[in-house]
N, C-alpha and C positions, 0 to 999 in steps of 0.2 A: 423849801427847796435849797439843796445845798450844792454850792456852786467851786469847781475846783480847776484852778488854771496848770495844766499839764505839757510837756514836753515828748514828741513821738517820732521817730522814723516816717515816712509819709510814702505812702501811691497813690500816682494820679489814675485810676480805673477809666479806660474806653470802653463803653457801650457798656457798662454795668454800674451796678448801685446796692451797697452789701446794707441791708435791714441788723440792727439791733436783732441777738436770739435765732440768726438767721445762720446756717453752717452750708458752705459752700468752698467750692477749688478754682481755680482759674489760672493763666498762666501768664510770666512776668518774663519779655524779650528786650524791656530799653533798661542800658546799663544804670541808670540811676534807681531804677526801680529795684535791680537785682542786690544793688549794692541796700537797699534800704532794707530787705528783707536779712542781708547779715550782719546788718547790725540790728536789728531785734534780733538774732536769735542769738545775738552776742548778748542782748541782754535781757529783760524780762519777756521777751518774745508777744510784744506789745507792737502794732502796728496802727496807723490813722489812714482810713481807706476813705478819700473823698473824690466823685465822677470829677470828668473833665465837662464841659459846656460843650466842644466842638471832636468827636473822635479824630478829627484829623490833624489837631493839635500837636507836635514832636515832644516838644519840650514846653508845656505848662507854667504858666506864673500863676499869680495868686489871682489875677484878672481870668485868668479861664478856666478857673475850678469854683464851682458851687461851696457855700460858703458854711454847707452843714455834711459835713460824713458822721462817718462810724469809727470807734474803735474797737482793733477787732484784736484777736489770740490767735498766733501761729499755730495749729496743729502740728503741720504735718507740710514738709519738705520735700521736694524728688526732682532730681537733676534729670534733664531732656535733653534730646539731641538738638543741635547747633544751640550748644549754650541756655538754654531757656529754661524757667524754674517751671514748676505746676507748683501751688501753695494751696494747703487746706485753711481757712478761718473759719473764726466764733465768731461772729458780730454780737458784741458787748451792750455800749451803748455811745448815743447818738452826743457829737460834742460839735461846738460852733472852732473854725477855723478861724484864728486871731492873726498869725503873721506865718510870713516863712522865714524861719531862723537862718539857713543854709541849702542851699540848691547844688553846690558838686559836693564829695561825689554822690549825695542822696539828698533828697528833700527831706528837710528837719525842721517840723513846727510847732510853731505853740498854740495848746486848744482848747478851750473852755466845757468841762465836762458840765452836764446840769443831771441831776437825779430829781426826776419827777416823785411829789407827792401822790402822797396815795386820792382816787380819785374817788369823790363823796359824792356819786351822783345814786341816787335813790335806788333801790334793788328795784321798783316796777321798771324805773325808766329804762336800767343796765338788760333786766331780763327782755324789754321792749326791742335794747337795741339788738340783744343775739340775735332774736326772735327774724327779725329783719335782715340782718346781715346773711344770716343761714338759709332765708328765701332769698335774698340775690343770688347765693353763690350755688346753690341747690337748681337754681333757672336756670343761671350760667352754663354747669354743667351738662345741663338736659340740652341744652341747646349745641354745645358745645363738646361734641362723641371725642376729643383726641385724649380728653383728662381719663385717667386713669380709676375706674372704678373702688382702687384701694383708697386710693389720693382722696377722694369726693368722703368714702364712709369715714375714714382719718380725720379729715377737717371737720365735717360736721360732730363727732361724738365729740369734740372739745364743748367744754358748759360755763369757761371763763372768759368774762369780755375782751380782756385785752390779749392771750395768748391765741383766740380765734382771730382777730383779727391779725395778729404778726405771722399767723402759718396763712395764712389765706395773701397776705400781700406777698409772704414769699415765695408761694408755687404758682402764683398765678402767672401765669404768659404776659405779659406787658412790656412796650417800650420804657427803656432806665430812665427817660424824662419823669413818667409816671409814678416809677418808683422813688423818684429823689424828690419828686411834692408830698408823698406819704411819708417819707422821710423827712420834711420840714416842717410838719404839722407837729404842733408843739405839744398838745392837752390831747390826751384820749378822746373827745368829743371830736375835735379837728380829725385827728385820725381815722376817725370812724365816718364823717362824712364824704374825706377825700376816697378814702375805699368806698364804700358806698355808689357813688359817682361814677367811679371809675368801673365797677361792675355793670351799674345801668348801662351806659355807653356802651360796654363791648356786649353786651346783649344786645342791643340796638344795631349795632356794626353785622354781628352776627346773625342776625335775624332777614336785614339788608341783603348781605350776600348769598344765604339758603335761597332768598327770593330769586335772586338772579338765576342762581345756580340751575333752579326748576323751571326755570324761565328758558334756558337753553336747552335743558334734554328735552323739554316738551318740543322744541324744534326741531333739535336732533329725532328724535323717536318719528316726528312728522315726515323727515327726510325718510326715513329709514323705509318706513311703511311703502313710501311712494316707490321706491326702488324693491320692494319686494311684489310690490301689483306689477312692474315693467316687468320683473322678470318671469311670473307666472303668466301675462300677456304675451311676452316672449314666445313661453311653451307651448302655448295656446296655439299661434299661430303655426311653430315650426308642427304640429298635430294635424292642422287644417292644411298643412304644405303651400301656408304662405310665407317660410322664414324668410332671412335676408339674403339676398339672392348673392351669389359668387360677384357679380361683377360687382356689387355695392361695397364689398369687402375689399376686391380688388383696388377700389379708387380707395378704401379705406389706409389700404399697403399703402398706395403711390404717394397718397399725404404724407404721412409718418415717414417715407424715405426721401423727401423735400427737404423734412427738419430735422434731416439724420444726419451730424456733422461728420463724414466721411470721405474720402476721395474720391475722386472721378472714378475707379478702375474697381472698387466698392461698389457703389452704386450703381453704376452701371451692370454689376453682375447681380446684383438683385432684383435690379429693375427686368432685367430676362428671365428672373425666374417668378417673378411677379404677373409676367405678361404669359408666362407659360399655365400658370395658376388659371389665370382669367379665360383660359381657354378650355381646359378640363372642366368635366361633368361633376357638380355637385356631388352626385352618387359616389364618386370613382375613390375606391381605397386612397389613391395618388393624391387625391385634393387632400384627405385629410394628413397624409404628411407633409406635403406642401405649405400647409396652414400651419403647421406643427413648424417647419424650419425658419419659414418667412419672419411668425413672430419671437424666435429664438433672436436674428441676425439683426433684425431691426432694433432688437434691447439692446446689443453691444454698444461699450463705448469705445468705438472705432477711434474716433481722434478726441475724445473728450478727457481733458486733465485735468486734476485737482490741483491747487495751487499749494504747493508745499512750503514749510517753513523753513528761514532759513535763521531764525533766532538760536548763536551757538548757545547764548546763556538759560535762554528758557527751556530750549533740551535737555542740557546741564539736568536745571531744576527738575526736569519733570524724571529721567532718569535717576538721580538720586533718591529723590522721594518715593520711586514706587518701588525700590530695590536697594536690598543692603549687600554691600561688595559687586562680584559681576564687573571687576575696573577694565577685562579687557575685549566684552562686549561693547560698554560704554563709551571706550577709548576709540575702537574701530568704526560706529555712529557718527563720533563728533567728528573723526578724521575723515572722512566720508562729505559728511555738512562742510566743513572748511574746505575743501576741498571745490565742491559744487562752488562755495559764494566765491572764490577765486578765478575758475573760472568758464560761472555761469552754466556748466552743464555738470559732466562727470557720470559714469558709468557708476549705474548701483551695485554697492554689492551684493555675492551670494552668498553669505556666510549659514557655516553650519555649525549649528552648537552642540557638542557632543558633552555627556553626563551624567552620574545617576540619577535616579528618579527625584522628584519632588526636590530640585536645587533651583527652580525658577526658568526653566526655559522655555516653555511657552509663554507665561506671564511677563518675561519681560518683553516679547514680540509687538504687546499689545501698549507696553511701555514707549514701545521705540517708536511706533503709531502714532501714538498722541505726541513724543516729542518732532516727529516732524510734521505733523501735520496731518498725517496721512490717512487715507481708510483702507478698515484691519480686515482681512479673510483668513481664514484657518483652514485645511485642507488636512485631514487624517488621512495620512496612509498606511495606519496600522493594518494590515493583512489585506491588503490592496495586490492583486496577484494577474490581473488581464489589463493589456497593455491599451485596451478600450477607456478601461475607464480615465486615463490620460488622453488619447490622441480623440476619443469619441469614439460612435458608431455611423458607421456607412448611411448617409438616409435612406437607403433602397431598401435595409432591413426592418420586418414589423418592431414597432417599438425602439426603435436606435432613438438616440438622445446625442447631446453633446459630451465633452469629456470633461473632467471635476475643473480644470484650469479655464476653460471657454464658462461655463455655468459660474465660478469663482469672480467673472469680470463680470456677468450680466447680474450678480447678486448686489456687488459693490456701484456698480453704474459708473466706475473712471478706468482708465485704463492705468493710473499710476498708481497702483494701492501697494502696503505691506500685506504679501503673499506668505502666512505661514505653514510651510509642509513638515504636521506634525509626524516624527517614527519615520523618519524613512528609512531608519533600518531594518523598520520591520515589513518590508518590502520582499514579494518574491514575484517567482514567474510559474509558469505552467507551458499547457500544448496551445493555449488560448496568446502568448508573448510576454514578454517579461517586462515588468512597470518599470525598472529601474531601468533598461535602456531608452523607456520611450520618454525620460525624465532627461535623459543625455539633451536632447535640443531643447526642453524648456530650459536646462542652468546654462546654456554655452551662450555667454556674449555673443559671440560671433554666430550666432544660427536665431537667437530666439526670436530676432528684428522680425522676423517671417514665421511664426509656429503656424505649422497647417493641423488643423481639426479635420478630422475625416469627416465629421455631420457636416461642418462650418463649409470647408473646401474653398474658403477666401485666409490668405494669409492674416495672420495677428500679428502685431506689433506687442511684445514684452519686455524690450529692452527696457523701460520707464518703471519696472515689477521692481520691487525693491525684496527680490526672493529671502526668507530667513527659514533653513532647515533645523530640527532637532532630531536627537539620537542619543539612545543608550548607550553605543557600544560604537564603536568605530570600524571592528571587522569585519559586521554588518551589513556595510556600506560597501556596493563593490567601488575597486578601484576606478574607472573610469569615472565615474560620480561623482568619486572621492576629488579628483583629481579638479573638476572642473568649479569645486566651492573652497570658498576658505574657514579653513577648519579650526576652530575656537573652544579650547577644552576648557570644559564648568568642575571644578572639581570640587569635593565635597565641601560643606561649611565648618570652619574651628567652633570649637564649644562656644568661644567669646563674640561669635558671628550668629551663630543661631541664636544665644539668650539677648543681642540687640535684635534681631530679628522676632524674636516671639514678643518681647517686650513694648516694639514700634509698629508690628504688622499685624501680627496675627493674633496676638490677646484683642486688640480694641475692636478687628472685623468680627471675632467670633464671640467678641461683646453684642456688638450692634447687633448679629445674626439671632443672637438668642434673647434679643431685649431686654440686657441687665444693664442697668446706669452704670457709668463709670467708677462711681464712686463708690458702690456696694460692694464690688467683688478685686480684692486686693490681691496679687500672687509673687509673693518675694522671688527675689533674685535667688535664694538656694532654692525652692522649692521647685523654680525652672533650670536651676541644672542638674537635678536630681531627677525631673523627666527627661532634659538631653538625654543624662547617662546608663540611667536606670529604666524606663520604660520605654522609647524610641531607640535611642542608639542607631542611626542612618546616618547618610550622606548627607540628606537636602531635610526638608522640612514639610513635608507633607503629614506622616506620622504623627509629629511635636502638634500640628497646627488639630489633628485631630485629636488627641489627649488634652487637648487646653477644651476641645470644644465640649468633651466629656463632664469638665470640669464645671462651666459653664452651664453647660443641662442640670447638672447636679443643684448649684446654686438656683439657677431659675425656682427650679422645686422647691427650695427651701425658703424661698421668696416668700411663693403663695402659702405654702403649706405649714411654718412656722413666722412667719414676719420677720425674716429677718431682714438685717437693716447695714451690717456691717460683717463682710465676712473677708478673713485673711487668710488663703492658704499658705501654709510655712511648710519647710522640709520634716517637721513634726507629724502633722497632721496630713500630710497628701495621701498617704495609704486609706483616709477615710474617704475619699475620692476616686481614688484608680487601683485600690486592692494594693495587694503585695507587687513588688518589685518584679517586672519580668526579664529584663537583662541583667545578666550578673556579668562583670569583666572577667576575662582570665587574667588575674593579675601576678608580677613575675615574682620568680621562685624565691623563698627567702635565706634560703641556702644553695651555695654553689654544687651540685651534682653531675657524676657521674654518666655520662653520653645523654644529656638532655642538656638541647638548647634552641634557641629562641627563633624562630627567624618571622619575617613582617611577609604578608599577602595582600596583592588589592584582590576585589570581590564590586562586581556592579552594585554594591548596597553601601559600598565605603573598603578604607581598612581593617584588618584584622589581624592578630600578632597566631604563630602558630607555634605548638610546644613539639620540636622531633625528638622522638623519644627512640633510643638504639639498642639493643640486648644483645651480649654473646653469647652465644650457646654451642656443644660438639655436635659436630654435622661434618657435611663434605666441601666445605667452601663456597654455599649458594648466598647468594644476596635474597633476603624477603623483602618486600616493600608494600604492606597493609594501609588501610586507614582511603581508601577507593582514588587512587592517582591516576591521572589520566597518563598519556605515553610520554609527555616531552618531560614532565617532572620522574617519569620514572627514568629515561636516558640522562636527566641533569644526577641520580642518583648514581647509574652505574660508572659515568665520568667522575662522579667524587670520589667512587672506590679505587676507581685506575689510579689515578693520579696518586691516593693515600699509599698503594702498595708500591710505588716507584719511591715513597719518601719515609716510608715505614721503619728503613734501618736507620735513621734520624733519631726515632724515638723509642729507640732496643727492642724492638720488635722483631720477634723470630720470621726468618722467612716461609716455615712451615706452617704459621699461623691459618694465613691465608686460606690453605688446603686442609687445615683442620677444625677447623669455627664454620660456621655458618652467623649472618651478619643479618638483624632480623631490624627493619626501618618502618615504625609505626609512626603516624599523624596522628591524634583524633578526632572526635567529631565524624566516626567513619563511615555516617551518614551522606555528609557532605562530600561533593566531589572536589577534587581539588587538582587544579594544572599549572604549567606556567614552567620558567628555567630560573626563577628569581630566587627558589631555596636553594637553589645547587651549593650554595658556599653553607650554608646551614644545616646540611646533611652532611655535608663532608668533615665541619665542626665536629660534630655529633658520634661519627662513626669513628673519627678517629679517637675523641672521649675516650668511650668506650671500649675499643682496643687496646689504648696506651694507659686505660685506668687514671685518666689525669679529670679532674673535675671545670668543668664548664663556668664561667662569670657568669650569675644569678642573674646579676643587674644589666645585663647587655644582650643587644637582640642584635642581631645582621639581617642584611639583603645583598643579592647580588648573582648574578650568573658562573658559574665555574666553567674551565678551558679545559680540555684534557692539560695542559702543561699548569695547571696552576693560577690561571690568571682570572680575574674578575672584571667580568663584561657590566653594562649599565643595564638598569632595568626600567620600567615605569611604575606609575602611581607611586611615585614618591611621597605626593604632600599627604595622600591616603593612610600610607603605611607609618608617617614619623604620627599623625595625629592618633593611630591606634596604638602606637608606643607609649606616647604620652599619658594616653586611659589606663594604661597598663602598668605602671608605674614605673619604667623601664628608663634607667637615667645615661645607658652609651648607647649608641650606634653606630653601627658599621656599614658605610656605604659606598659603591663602586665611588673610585675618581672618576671617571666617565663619567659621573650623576653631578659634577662638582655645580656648574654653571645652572643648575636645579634648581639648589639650595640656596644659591644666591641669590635667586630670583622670587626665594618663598619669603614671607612675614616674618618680624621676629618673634610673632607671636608665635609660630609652630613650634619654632625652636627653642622658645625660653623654656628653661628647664632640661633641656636634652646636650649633651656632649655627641658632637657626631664628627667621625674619626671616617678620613676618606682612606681607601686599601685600592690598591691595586695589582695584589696577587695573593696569592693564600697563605705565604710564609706571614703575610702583615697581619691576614685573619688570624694563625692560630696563633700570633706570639700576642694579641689584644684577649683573644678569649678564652686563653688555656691558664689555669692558675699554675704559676712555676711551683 
């Protein structure tokens, strides 16, 4: 045995314990630890991986670390969010800890390596001991359904003693004490005993619990039974017309509205229609909706409140974690909570989130839930068109029910929950009344304290609703609606936002979803933004979180169906996964031309850059305008032409021109419909090109509204359209000054790489975009 005193970087491991030959990841948050891993990888990317005694240990001496690790080999490195590594190691082999050389800024120790001799124990006894180990771990199994049936056929086709026993101590499920005594045991024989042992036991353990386990459904299954003869006893009788008579039911109401925490002015109006119940004929249609209200009003939580949190840090926590960006959803939350712990109460808000699809607005509803505390309901009112199904039905009608907001409190059982009303711009009315006005007294502070249900017909208390709406579109929404929520616009995700997003969110869910370890299925940083750009291209991330999941299925398969064990999608190889490319950019022109030029459009799916293309041709001075424009884009076109013919002899332009050209304004894509007043300065560019024969800047795209006199109004979706510029390879922009206070407000992430040049009249646009 040759024995060698060595020098290592060091981690102290909580709750694990790395085996010799064993390859695993984990990840490393206390700075001494982080700093130990750069220095191995400064140098032979050598580390000494020894547990701690007590996981709740901060800072480790040589007293609370176990006196045998591993040395292991750095694979594989990957920076995390808030600071934190994930590390792949080899475990090498097993070395005795001698001192600690240096504790800031990493633990540096000296270790005594031993390399075991070869072990001369007899082939019957070695074949004796497989023989036995492969019947523990073959019962274990059987007993034990969660191991994975490849895992089980893996291990056993191993036929060498000592590398059966290192895969069998490494996949087994065990507490890291039990691993770090198989890790002490010195000789292969010790080894094989302490494994051994430790099999018996958890067969033992697991044998104990199945017992219990059958030991409780057989009681359960007993209950079960007995409530299935009550209720077919039940039927029996109600056959023979002995059921339970009205008035039994009745005293049944009176109890339940004893321990119904409600007001006087509640109760007592149930209690009259409880006593009107007890008076009506079994038979009589009326009883049965009676029955039907009673136990509707009874469920309510009239004064019953959930105790809400008022922790600003643990909302903090729980809003960042389940969402990337969204800072002024989260901002209006916490302002909200600080606001209540000041003083003690505070009116909820009714905030509405407006946005493209798939950016997170429902999903952080149930965020904002759990950071205070609250319980979640969801409320669709995508194509919700009768003003019933809010206010309810009449009880006098057959079949009336209550309305989705009254049903929404007896599902949740408090009366203070997060109420999410999803689409409510996809809201309309009919001859039956219109949902979005009968929406008016559930958002009005000032009216909800009292919401009457037409089933209900006793006042609700909603003030304590902590209302959150969502919406695609903001026009949607009429105004009076609009007016009574505050209104929170989600605007799309930057490239650098979605790939921490798919990287932190939605790779690892649509890991776990498809049951691939972490560690099999690898997907580089280019490979996911070559799906951002190239096969998603959207707003939010609904799409993206689908194309990973593609991905994902794909691997599964090649899981089972070739063994694989390690697979990296790169931007190489991703087309063997998702096909060819399905979004191509229009990307900008690479020479400067003649009446084509650029201008940027928002689109409910994101931004989009648009190429106007302008032709002269002899006619009788009509303007054409192709490529399917709705009306306000086609009035933002005939205003660019006025205004060009009032500035035309600027640019030696015959004044007959006019009356002898015809002025032909194509878009493409003439599939797609297209509106808005935002090209106006972008056609008027274009046409004047065209006319004056002067060539357009390749590299610069505009937005903005045009004036009959020239001037350029503001527009919206700004951070939409600078990020579709930036796809586009597009390095000026031209944007109203009116947009100024916009751009100040955006990232500098949108803008890195963009020059954007604020105008505020059209002499500024064409002396930026016209080549002299």
């Amino acid at each position: 045995m040759t024995q060698e005193i060595m020098t290592f970087p060091a981690i102290a491991l909580r709750g694990l314990t790395i085996l010799p030959g064993m390859i695993t990841h984990f990840d490393v948050s206390r700075d001494r630890s982080k700093e130990a891993v750069h220095a191995a990888m400064r140098g032979d990317q050598k580390l000494f991986l020894v547990s701690q005694k007590e996981i709740g240990t901060e800072d480790p001496g040589i007293r609370d670390l176990y006196s045998i690790g591993t040395v292991a080999a750095v694979k594989q490195v990957i920076k995390l969010q808030k600071d934190m590594l994930r590390i792949l190691v080899e475990g090498e082999e097993r070395a005795d800890l001698l001192t600690i050389d240096q504790e800031i800024p990493y633990l540096k120790v000296k270790v005594m390596t031993a390399q075991e001799e070869k072990s001369n124990l007899p082939d019957p006894v070695r074949e004796a001991m497989i023989r036995t180990i492969r019947d523990l771990f073959h019962q274990y199994s059987i007993e034990n359904s969660k191991l994975s049936k490849e895992l089980v056929t893996d291990v056993l086709k191993e036929e060498k003693l000592e590398p059966l026993l290192t895969r069998i101590a490494s996949d087994l499920p065990m507490p890291y004490q039990k691993r770090q005594k198989y890790l002490e045991a010195g000789s292969l024989e010790e080894r094989y005993e302490v494994l051994g042992g430790i099999l018996e036991n958890e067969i033992e353990v697991i044998k104990v619990t199945s017992d219990l386990q059958r030991r409780l459904k057989e009681k359960i299954d007993k209950h079960q039974k007995e409530y299935i003869l009550r209720e077919q006893l039940k039927l029996i009788k109600e056959e023979l017309g002995e059921s339970e008579s009205v008035e039994s039911q009745s005293d049944e109401f009176l109890k339940k509205l004893e321990e119904l925490n409600a007001s006087d002015e509640v109760k007592n109006k149930i209690r009259k229609e409880i006593l009107r119940y007890k008076g009506i004929q079994s038979s009589s249609p009326e009883s049965t909706v009676l029955h039907g209200y009673l136990d509707t009003v009874l469920a309510l939580p009239w004064d019953k409140r959930s105790e809400d949190s008022d922790d600003l840090k643990r909302a903090w926590e729980i809003l960042e974690e389940g969402h990337y960006g969204l800072k002024d959803v989260k901002e209006r939350i916490m302002e909200f909570l600080a606001v209540r712990q000041l003083t003690g109460k505070g009116k909820s808000p009714i905030l509405c989130l407006v946005g493209p699809p798939g950016t997170g607005k429902t999903s952080i509803a149930r965020s904002v839930a759990e950071a205070l505390n609250k319980k979640y309901v969801r409320i669709c009112l995508g194509g919700v068109r009768d003003e019933a199904e809010i206010r309810g039905h009449r009880k006098t009608y057959v079949g009336a029910m209550a309305g989705r907001i009254t049903v929404a409190l007896k599902e949740v059982g408090v009366g203070n929950p997060l109420m999410l009303l999803d689409e409510i711009d996809k809201t309309s009315g009919d001859h039956k009344g219109d949902t979005a006005s009968a929406l008016l007294e559930v958002l009005d502070p000032e009216q909800n304290n009292r919401f009457n249900d037409h089933y209900v017909e006793i006042p609700q208390d909603l003030s304590e609703v902590l209302f959150i709406a969502t919406a695609n579109d903001r026009n949607g929404i009429p105004r009076p609606l609009l007016d009574r929520m505050e209104l929170i616009e989600i605007s799309g995700y930057t490239e650098n936002e979605k790939l921490h997003i798919a990287k932190e969110h939605l790779l690892p869910k649509q890991l776990k979803e498809n049951g691939i370890p972490e560690d099999v299925l690898t997907i580089e940083d280019s490979a996911l933004r070559r799906i951002i750009n190239h096969y998603t291209r959207e707003s939010g991330v609904r799409n993206l979180e689908r194309t990973i999941g593609r991905i994902c299925r794909k691997t599964a398969r090649d899981i089972l169906e070739k063994d694989a064990k390690d697979i990296c999608v790169t931007a190489e190889n991703l087309s063997d996964y998702l096909g060819k490319e399905r979004r191509q950019i229009l990307m900008a022109n690479k020479t400067d031309e003649i009446g084509i030029a650029r201008g940027l459009a928002w689109t409910q799916v994101g931004g989009d850059t648009l190429e106007i293309e302008v032709n002269i041709l002899p006619g009788k001075g009509d303007l054409l305008l192709t490529g399917q424009l709705g009306d306000v884009m086609k009035e933002s076109a005939r205003t660019g032409i006025s205004y060009l013919r009032s500035i035309a002899a600027d640019y030696g332009v015959d004044k007959e021109f006019f009356r002898e050209n015809d002025i032909h304004v194509h878009i493409p894509e003439g599939a797609v419909p297209k509106d808005g007043p935002s090209a106006g300065i972008t056609m008027a560019t274009a046409m004047l090109s065209a006319i004056a024969g002067i060539p357009v800047c390749a590299d610069l795209a505009m937005t903005g509204e045009i004036s009959l006199r020239g001037r350029v109004l503001a527009i919206g979706g700004l951070k939409e359209k600078l990020l579709a510029a930036k796809y586009a390879g597009i390095k000026r922009v031209l944007v109203p000054e009116d947009n100024r206070p916009d751009i100040e407000e955006m990232d500098a992430e949108i803008l890195d790489g963009l020059q954007v040049s604020f105008v505020s009249h059209m002499t500024e646009v064409l002396k930026a975009a016209l080549r002299k």
